[in-house]
C-alpha positions in Angstrom: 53.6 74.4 56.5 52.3 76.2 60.0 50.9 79.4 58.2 49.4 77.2 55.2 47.0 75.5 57.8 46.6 78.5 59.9 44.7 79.9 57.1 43.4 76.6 55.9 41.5 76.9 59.3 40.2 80.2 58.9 39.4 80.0 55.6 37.3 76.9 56.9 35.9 78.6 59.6 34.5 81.8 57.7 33.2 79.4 54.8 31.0 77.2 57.2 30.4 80.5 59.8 28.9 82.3 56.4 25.2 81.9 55.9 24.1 80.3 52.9 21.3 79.6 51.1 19.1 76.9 51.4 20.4 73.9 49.2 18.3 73.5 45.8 16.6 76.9 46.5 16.0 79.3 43.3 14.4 82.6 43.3 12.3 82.7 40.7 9.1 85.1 39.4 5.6 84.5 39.4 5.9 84.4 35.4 8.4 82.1 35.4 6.6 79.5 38.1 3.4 80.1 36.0 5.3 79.3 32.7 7.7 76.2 34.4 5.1 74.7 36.5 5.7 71.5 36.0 9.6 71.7 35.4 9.7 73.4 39.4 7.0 70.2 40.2 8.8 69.7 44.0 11.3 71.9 44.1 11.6 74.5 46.8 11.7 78.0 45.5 11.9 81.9 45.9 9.3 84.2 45.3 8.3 87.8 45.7 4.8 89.3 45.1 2.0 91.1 46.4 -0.8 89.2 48.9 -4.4 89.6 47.3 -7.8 88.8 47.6 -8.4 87.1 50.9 -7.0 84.5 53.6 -8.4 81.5 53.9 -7.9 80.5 57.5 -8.8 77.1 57.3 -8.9 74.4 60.4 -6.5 72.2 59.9 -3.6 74.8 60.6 -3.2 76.5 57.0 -3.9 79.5 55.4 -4.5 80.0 51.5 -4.3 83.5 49.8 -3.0 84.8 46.3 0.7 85.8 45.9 0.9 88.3 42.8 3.9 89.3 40.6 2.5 91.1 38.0 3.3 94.7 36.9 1.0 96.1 39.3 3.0 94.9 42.5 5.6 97.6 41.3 3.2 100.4 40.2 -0.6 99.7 41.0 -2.9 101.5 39.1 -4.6 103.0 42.1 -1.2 105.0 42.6 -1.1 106.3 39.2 0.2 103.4 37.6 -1.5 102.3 34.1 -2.6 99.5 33.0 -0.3 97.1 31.5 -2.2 93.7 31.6 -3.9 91.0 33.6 -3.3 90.2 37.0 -0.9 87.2 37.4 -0.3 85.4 40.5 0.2 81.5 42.0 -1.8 80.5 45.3 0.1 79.8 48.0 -0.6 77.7 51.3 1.3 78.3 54.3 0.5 77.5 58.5 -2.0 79.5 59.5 1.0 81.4 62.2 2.9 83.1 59.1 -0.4 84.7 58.7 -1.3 86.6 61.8 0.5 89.3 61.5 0.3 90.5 58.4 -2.1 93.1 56.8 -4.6 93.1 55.0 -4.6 91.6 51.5 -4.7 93.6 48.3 -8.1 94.8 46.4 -9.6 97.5 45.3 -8.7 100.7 47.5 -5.9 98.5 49.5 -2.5 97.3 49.0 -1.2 94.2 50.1 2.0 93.5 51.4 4.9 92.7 49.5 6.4 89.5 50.7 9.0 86.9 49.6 7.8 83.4 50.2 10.1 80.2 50.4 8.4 76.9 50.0 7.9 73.7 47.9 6.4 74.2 44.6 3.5 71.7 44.1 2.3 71.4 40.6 -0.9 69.6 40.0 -1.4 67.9 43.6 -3.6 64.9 43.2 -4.7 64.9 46.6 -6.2 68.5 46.1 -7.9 68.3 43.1 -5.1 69.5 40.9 -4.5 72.4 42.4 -1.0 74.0 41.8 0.3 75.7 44.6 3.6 76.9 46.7 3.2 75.3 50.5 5.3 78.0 52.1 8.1 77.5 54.9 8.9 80.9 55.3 7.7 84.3 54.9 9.0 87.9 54.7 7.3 90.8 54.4 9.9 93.5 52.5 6.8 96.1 52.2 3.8 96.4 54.4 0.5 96.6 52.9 -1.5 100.3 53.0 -4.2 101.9 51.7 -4.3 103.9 48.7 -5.8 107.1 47.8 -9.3 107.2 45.7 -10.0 110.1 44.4 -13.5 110.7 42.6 -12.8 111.1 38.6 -14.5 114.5 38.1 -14.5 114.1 34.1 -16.7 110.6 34.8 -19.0 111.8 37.4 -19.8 115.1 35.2 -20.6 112.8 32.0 -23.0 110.8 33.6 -25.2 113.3 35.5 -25.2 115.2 32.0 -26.4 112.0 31.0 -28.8 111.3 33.6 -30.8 114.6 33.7 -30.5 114.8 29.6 -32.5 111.2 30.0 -35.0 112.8 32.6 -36.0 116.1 30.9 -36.3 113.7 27.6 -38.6 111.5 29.0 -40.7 114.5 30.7 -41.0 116.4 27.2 -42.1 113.1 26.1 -44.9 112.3 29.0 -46.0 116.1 28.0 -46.7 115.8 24.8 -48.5 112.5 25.1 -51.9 112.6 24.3 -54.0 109.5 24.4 -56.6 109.7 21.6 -60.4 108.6 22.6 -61.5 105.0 23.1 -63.9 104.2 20.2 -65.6 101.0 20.7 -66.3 98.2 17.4 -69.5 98.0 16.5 -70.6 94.6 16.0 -68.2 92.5 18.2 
C-alpha cells in the first residue's frame, strides 16, 4: 500500500512538474487557417511562417505585419527556389514590444524571419471592418531574417541591350533616309 502511493506521488509530481501546452491550443498552417477561418473563429492557435511586407507600428500599442506560409518560406525563389504559386499569408496583430527586436520583414532582396506565433484567431472582427486576423500573445522567432543574394541575370540584360541598340540604329537608318518632298502651295484657296 506504502510503495503504491509513493509512486502515486511521483507520478503526480512529474505529470504537473511537466510543461504542457496551452489548453485548446492547435498548431495549425497558414492554409489551413485560410481555408477554416471561420471554423478557428476564437480559438487560440499555432502558427509558423515568414514576416513580410512591413510593420505597422501603430499608437495604441500594436503592431500589424503579414505572417506567410506559403512554399516560399521553405525555399524562396531569390535562393534558387522556383516558383510554385501565390504568396499566401494571414495578418497578424500583436503589442507593439514582440516587435522590436526582430528584423526586418520579407520583400524583394530580404528575408524575413521565420516565427511561430500563438494567439487568438479573429475571423471577420466587426469592430475592424471585417478584417480577419490572429492577435498574437506570443512570438518566437525559429530563423532570423537575412538578406539574399541578387545576382544580375546575364541572359536578360544581353537581350534587351540587343534590343535597345537594334531599335536605335533602326530608327537612325530610318531618320536617314527621310526626305521631305517640297511644299507646293494650292492654287485657288
Amino acid at each position: 500500500m506504502r510503495r503504491s502511493s509513493l509512486l502515486f506521488l511521483v507520478v503526480t509530481a512529474f505529470v504537473t512538474a511537466t510543461p504542457v501546452q496551452a489548453s485548446g491550443t492547435s498548431d495549425v498552417t497558414v492554409a489551413e487557417v485560410i481555408q477554416s477561418g471561420s471554423e478557428l473563429d476564437g480559438e487560440r492557435i499555432t502558427v509558423e511562417g515568414e514576416l513580410i511586407g512591413d510593420y505597422g507600428f501603430r499608437d495604441d500599442g500594436w503592431m500589424w505585419t503579414q505572417l506567410n506560409g506559403d512554399a516560399y518560406v521553405s525555399d524562396p525563389i531569390g535562393e534558387g527556389g522556383s516558383p510554385v504559386g501565390g504568396n499566401t499569408g494571414i495578418g497578424i496583430r500583436m503589442p507593439t514590444h514582440l516587435g522590436d527586436d526582430l528584423d526586418p520583414p520579407g520583400r524583394y532582396r530580404n528575408r524575413g524571419p521565420i516565427v511561430r506565433a500563438t494567439g487568438i484567431w479573429t475571423y471577420h472582427d466587426p469592430g475592424r471592418q471585417g478584417e480577419s486576423y490572429l492577435k498574437v500573445e506570443s512570438l518566437s522567432v525559429i530563423e532570423a531574417g537575412r538578406r539574399m543574394p541578387q545576382e544580375a541575370d546575364w541572359l536578360v540584360m544581353i537581350a534587351g541591350l540587343s534590343l535597345v541598340t537594334g531599335a536605335a540604329v533602326l530608327w537612325l537608318t530610318l531618320e536617314s533616309s527621310n526626305v521631305t518632298r517640297p511644299f507646293r502651295r494650292l492654287s485657288g484657296i
